[in-house]
Phi, psi and omega in degrees: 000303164314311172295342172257328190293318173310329211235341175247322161301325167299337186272316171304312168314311199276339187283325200266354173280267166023299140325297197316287188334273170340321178282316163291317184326305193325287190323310175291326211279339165314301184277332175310325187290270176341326192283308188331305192241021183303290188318316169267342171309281174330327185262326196239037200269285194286327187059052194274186207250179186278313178309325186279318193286307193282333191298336158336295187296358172310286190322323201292318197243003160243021155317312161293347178273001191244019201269345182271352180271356177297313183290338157307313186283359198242032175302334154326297194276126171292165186297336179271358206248291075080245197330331174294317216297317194312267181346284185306326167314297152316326120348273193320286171348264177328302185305321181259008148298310157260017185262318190254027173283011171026277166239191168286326159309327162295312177296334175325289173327338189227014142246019126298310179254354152326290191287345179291338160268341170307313196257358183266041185225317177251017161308315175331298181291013215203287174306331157304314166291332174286315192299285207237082166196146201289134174302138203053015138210058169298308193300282176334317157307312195279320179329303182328296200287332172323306205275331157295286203307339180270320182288344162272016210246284195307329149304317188295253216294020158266298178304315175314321183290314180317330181266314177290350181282291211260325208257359186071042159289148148244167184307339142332285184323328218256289189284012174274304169342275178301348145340295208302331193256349171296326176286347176245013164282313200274005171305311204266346171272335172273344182267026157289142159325103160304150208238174166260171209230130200283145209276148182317316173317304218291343178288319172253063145242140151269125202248147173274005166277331188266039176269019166225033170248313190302296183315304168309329209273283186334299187289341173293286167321321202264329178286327171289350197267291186358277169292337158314318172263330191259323203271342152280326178269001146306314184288341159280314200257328182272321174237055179347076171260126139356151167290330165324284178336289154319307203282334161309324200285324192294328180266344151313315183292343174275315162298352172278312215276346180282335196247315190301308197307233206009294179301327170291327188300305205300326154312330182259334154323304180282275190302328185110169181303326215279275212316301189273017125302333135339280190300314179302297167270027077349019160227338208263329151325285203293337201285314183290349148279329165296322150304338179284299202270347207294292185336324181255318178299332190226170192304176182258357181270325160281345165297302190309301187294299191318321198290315185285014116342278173307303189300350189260343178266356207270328194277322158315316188261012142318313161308343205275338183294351165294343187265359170274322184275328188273357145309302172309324194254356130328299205261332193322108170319336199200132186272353159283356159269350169297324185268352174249027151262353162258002157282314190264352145292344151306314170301322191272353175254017164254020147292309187269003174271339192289311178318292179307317184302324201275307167014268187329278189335309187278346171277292179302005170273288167307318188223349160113139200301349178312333209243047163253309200278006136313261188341307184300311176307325181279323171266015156290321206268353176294310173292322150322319166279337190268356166283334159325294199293349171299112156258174182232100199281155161291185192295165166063322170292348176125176182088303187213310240244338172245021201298328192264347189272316187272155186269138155304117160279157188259131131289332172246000000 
């Protein structure tokens, strides 16, 4: 009877991973079809000024500064019927940019809640994948569903090219596409089981044990806006490369990420957080200097390969943020603080990535783009010293193994 309960339960587990996979695929082949053809919807729908196209990125980030009061008012929705919702947002979102834009101000309006289902997804996507995957090979799971999210990145813009070279799509054609498969994600997140759902408080709260979780999220964040925002226009306005270029660099990197992303996991299963987090920042020093400086230190055909090097390991390691979630579900006091301490680490680290972007901009204005990816090195080795300080308790020390007996101390 213990062998069958056992055996029906795994079969339950292998039905709701299965759904999950599925659902992300859907999720990525979407949103890569939007990223794909946004940028020319937008130059040649609105014809915007270079102010109005960066102004964009407000509406675009700050859905991230609010994903933790959203999840709050939405306490009510378990992660997954939550993950459907995230999903029809993204439906909605996609249908009125490209049906109801009128104008550019209305599209503000309808990419704003388009990006408001994007970021309420992703703490989502990371608490989910740790719920179904086998102790001690948490990491390696969230490695999986990545590599799925990638190769589906790589359909999405394959189909875009494709329909636009060969098949007449227009941008009707392309976000209607992408509706679909956001409906048929959020189809396959609701015939998932619901799980339970947490009380409103615990989303605005800060626990003061995980404050060097808080932290680890701040140095990521601030370091990652960097390359987000500076590391394509470098490659345009200092070494005036075509947008083929980016979308090549971008699909290498992507076809890198389906076979790395696995091996990281399996690599942070085996060595552990601290070592990889270590290593992530100690390479991510040298990468961000080296993009800065290659133009003066080598010649301009080894400076270019040295700097898409760097974009490409810089896009790699980007991946590394699963050893933060699978830390955060380590340390956790109580395992219902895991997804709203990875909501409010989205929040908090898109405060300080926007803070950093507009930074840069005025440092790279003032002294030139070396001393934006200068910065970035000082807050990699910044990130280095607070990943020193990661431990991982043992049995009996506290963290999972002692979540109901210690009481959480509040910062709120």
């Amino acid at each position: 009877l213990l062998l069958h309960m056992v055996t029906q339960a795994d079969l339950r587990r292998l039905r709701e991973l299965r759904l999950f996979m599925f659902a992300s695929f859907a999720m990525g082949m979407g949103y890569s079809i939007v990223e794909s053809i946004f940028n020319n919807f937008l130059n040649e729908r609105f014809f915007l000024t270079g102010f109005e196209r960066s102004f964009l990125e407000f509406p675009r980030e700050i859905p991230g500064c609010l994903v933790s009061f959203v999840s709050a008012a939405l306490f009510f929705l378990c992660s997954r019927r939550l993950g459907a919702l995230s999903m029809a947002l993204g439906l909605i979102g996609t249908l009125l940019i490209g049906f109801a834009s009128k104008t550019y101000h209305i599209m503000i309006g309808w990419l704003f809640i388009y990006s408001l289902g994007q970021h309420l997804f992703i703490p989502l996507s990371s608490t989910i994948g740790m719920e179904l995957a086998d102790e001690g090979r948490v990491a390696r799971r969230l490695g999986e569903l990545n590599a799925i999210r990638n190769m589906a990145a790589i359909v999405g813009s394959f189909f875009v090219f494709v329909g636009f070279r060969s098949l007449g799509f227009t941008f009707s054609h392309t976000f209607l596409a992408a509706s679909f498969t956001f409906l048929l994600a959020a189809l396959l997140m609701m015939s998932m089981r619901p799980d339970r759902t947490h009380h409103p408080r615990v989303h605005l709260k800060l626990h003061r044990q995980y404050r060097l979780y808080y932290l680890l999220s701040i140095l990521y964040g601030s370091r990652k806006q960097i390359f987000l925002t500076f590391g394509p226009w470098v490659l345009v306005t200092v070494f005036s490369q075509p947008t083929q270029m980016i979308a090549k660099l971008l699909t290498i990197g992507g076809i890198i990420g389906i076979l790395f992303q696995p091996f990281l996991g399996w690599f942070i299963d085996r060595a552990g957080e601290r070592i990889t987090l270590l290593l992530e920042a100690l390479l991510l020093i040298f990468v961000c200097a080296a993009y800065g400086l290659a133009k003066a230190i080598f010649p301009e055909k080894v400076a270019f390969l040295v700097t898409c090097i760097c974009f490409l390991l810089d896009q790699m390691l980007m991946s590394v943020n699963m050893a933060r979630s699978t830390y955060m579900r380590k340390i956790a006091v109580d395992p219902s603080h895991v997804q709203p301490a990875l909501t409010a680490s989205v929040a908090i680290d898109h405060v300080f990535s926007i803070t950093v972007a507009l930074v840069g901009g005025i440092v790279w204005n003032l002294f030139g783009y070396e001393y934006v990816f200068l910065m970035g090195s000082v807050i990699a080795a910044a990130n280095f010293l607070a990943a020193w300080r990661v431990r991982i308790p043992l049995k009996g020390e506290g963290g999972n193994d002692e979540r109901r007996t210690r009481k959480v101390k509040e910062v709120w």
